[in-house]
KEKE-3310 file (N, C-alpha, C; in steps of 0.2 Angstrom, whole numbers, plus 5000, padded with zeros to 4 digits):
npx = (4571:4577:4584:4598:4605:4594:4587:4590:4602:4610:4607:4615:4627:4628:4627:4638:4646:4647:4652:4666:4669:4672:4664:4656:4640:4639:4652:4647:4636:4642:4650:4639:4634:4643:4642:4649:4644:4628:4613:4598:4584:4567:4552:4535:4524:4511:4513:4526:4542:4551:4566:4576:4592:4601:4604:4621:4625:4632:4644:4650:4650:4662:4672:4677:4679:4690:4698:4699:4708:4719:4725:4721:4714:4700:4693:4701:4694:4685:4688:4692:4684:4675:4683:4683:4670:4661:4644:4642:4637:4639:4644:4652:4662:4669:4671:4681:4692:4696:4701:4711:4718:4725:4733:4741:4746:4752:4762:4770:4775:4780:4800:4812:4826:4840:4834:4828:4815:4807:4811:4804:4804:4805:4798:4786:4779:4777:4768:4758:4755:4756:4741:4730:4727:4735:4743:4757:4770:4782:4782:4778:4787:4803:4819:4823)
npy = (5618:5606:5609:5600:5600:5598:5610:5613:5607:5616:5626:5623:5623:5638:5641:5637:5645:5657:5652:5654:5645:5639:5628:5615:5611:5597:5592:5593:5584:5573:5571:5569:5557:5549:5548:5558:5572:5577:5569:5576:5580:5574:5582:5580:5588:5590:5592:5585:5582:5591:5594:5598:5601:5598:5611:5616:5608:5616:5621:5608:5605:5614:5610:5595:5602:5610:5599:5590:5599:5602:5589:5579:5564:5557:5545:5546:5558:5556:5551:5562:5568:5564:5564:5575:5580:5580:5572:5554:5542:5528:5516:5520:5527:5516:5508:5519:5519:5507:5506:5516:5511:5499:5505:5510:5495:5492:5502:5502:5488:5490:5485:5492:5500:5495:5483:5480:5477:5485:5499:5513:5525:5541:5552:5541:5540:5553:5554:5544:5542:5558:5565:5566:5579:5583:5570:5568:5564:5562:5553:5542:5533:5523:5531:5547)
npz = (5237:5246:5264:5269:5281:5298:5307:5319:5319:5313:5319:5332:5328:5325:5337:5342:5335:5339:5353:5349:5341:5327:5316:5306:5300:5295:5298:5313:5314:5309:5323:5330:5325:5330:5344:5352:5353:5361:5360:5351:5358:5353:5348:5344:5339:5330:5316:5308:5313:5329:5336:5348:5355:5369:5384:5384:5375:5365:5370:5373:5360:5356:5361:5358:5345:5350:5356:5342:5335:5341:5340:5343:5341:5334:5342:5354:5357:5365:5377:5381:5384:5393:5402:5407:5410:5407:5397:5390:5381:5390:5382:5371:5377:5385:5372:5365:5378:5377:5363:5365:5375:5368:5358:5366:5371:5362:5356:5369:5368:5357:5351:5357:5348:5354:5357:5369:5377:5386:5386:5383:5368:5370:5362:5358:5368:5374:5363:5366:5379:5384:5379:5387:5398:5413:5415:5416:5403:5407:5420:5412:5409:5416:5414:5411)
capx = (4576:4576:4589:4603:4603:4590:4587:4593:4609:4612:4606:4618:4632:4628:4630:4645:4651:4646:4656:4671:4671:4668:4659:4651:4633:4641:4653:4642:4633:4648:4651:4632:4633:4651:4642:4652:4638:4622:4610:4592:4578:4565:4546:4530:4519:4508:4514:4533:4544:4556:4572:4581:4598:4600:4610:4628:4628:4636:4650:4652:4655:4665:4675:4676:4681:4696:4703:4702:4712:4725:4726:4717:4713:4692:4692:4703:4692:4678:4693:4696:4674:4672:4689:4683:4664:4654:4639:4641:4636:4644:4648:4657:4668:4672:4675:4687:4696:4698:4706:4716:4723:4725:4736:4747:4750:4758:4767:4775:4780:4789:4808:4819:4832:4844:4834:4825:4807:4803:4811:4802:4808:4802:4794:4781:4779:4772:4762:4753:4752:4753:4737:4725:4731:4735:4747:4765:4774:4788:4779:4778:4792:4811:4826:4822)
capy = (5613:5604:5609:5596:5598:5601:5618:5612:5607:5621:5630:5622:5627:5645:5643:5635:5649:5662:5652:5657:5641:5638:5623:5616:5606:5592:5591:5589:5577:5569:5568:5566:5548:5544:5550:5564:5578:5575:5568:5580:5579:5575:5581:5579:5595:5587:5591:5584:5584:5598:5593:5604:5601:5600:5615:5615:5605:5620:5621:5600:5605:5619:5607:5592:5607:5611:5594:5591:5606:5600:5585:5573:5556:5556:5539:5551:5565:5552:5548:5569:5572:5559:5566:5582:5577:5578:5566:5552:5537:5522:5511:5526:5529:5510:5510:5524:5517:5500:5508:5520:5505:5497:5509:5511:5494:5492:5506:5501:5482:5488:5485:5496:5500:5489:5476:5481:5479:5490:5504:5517:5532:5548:5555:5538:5539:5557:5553:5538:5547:5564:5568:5566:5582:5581:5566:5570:5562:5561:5548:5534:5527:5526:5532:5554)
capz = (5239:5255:5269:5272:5289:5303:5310:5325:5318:5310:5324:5334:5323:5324:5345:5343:5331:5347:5358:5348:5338:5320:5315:5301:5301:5292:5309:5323:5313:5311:5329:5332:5325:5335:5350:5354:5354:5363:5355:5353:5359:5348:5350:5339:5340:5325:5309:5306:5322:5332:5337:5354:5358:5376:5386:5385:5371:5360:5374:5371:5351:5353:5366:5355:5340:5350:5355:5335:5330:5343:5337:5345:5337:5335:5347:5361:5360:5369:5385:5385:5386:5398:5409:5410:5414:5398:5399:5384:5381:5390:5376:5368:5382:5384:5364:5366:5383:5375:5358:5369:5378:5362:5356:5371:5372:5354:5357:5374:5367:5352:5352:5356:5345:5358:5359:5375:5375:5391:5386:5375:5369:5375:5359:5357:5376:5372:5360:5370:5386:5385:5378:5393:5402:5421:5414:5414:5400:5411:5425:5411:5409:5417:5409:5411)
cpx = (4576:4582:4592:4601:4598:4592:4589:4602:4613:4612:4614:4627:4637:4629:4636:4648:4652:4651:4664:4674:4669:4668:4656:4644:4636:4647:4651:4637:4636:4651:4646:4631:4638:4648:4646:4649:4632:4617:4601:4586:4571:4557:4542:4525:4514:4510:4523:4536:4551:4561:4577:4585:4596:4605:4616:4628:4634:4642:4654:4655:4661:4672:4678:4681:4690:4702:4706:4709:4718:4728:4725:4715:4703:4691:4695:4699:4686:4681:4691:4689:4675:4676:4685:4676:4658:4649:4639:4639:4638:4648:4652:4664:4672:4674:4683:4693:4700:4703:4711:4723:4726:4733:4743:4751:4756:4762:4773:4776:4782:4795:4810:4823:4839:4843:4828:4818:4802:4806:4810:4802:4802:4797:4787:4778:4773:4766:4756:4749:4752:4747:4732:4727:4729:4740:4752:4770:4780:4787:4779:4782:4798:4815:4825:4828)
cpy = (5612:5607:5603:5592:5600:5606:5616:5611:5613:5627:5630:5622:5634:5645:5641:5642:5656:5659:5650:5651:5640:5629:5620:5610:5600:5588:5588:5583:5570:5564:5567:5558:5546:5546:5553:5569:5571:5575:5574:5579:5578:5575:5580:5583:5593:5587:5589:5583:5590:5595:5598:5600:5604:5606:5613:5610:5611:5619:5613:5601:5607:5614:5602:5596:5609:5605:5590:5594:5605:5594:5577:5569:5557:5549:5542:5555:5563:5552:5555:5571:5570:5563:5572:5581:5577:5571:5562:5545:5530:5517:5514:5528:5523:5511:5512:5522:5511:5501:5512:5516:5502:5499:5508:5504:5491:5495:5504:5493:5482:5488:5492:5496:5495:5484:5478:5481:5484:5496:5506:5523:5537:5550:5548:5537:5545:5557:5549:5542:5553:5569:5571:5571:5579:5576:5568:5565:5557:5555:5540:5530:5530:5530:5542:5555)
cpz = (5246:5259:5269:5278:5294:5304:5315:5325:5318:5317:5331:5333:5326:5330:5347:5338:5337:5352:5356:5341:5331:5316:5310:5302:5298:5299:5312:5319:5313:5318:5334:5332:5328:5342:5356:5356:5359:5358:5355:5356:5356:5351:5341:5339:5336:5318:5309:5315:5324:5335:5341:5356:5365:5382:5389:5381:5365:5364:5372:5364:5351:5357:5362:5348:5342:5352:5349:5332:5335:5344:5339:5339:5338:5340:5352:5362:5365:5378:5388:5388:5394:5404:5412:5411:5410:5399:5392:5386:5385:5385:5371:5371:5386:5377:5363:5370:5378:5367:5359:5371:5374:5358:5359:5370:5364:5353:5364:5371:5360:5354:5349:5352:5348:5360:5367:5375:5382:5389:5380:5376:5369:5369:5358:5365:5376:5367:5362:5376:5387:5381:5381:5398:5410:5421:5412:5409:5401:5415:5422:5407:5414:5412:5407:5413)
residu = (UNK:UNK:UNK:UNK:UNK:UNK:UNK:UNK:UNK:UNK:UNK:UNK:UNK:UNK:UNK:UNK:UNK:UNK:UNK:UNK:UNK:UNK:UNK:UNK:UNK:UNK:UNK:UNK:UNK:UNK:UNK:UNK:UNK:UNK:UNK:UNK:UNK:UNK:UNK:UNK:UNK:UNK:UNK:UNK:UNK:UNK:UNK:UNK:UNK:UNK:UNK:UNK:UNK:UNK:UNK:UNK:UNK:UNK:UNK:UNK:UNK:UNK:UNK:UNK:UNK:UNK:UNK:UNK:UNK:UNK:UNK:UNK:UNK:UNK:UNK:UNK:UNK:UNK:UNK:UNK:UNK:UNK:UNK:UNK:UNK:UNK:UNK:UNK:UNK:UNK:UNK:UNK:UNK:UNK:UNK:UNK:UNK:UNK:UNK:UNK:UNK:UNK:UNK:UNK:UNK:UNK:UNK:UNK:UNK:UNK:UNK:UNK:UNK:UNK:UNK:UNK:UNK:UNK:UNK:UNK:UNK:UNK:UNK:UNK:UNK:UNK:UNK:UNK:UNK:UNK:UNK:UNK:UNK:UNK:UNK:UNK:UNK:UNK:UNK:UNK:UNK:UNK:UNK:UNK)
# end
């Protein structure tokens, strides 16, 4: 019976499980086709082809793996690559921005309970802006 995944996948997995993180090859394919991992390299030696993940892509998964588990939005986890200096695709990292933005401003021109349409309370305020660390939750909006 055929393997699922590439040995490369797989492989890539098991570097990610070394850098403390646990992963499954259904995963990073996952966030192979959202263009969140790097994509591999693919040679043709002659029979079939070989597939190398490029270095520091395991660090990318296991990076990727922790902003999941705390609770990032799969469309976020593209702004937090990019912030912190991950190489992705441009049209991934627009995507992302633009449904970020998206988000926010829906969240910032619901009404308020009073009627107010500038002020929004603190817990949706966190959730819009306090994901992108280095952003203080506190800075976006009055009324603290």
């Amino acid at each position: 019976m055929a393997e699922r995944y590439s040995r490369a996948v797989r492989g890539l997995a098991a570097a990610a499980t070394r850098c403390g993180i646990q992963v499954s090859p259904r995963e990073i394919e996952r966030w192979r086709q959202r263009q969140l991992v790097p994509q591999p390299e693919r040679t043709y030696p002659g029979h079939g082809s070989l597939a190398i993940y490029p270095d520091g892509a395991a660090k990318q998964v296991a990076e990727v793996a922790k902003l999941l588990d705390s609770g990032w939005k799969l469309d976020d986890v593209a702004v937090g690559l990019f912030v912190r200096g991950y190489d992705l695709d441009e049209e991934t990292v627009k995507l992302a921005f633009k449904a970020h933005a998206e988000r926010a401003r829906r969240l910032l021109t619901r009404r308020a309970p009073d009627g107010d349409t500038l002020t929004v309370p603190r817990p949706r305020r966190r959730r819009c802006f306090g994901r992108f660390g280095g952003i203080r939750a506190s800075r976006c909006g009055a009324g603290d």
